[in-house]
N, C-alpha and C positions, 0 to 999 in steps of 0.2 A: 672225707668220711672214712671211719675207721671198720674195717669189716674184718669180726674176730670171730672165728669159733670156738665154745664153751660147753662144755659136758656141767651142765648144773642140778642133774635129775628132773624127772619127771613132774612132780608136786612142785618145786623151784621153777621151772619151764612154764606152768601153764599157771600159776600164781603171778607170774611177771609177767606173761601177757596179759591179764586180765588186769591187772594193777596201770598198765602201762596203759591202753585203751580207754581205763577209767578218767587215769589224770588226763590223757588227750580232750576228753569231753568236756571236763573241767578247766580247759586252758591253765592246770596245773601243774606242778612239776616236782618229781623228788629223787633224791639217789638212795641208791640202794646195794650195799655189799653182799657180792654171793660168793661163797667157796663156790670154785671150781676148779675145771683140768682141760688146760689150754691142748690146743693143738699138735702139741709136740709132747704130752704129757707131762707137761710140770702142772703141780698142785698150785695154785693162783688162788688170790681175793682180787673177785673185778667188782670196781664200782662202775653200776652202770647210770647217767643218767635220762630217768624218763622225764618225757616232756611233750610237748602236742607236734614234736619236730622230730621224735624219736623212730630210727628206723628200728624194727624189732623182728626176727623172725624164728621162729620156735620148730625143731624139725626132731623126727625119732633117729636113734640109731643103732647099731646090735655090737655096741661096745662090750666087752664084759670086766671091765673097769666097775666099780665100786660107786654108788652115786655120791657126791657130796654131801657133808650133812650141812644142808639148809634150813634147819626148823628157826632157827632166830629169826632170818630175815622173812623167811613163807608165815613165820606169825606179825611180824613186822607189818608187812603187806597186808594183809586180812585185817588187822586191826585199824592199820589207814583206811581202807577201802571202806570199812565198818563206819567208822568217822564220816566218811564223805557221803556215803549212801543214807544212814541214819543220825543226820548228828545229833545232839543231845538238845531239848528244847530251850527254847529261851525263858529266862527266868533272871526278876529281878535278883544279883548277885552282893554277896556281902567280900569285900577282901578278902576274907579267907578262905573262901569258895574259888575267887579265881585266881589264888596260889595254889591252892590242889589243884584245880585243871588244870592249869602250867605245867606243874611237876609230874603230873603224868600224862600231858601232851610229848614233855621232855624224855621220858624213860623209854617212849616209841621208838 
């Protein structure tokens, strides 16, 4: 088990627990790239994968470092999580209907 610490801000922090919990319920799983600032203060992209095996733990800290900008991936996550909580109804589909839901299943 790999035990890393990551300054990923606050709104990144508690978006990826709740995403990560999610897919747990779901016997689901997905990775996920967040800027951050590893432990020794390098600027890093960690892919982290969640899964229903994923250990995760979210904690505060009085750094005064800069938070990373995460809004790609914190929208990323909301928009899966949106998916999984609400999906979209079933309805008889023509081809071209589910080439656009592809395409922006894909753009997630």
């Amino acid at each position: 088990m790999a035990e890393k610490s990551l300054l990923i801000g606050d709104l990144a922090a508690d978006t990826i627990a709740e995403y990560a919990a999610l897919l747990a319920q779901q016997n689901s799983g997905d990775t996920v790239e967040l800027h951050a600032v590893s432990g020794d203060g390098d600027e890093v992209v960690a892919t982290l994968l969640l899964n229903s095996g994923t250990s995760l733990m979210v904690e505060t800290t009085h750094s005064s470092l800069p938070e990373p900008d995460n809004t790609a991936a914190v929208e990323y996550m909301r928009a899966k999580m949106q998916l999984i909580q609400s999906p979209p109804p079933a309805a008889a589909s023509n081809l071209e209907d589910i080439a656009a839901w592809n395409e922006e299943i894909d753009r997630l």
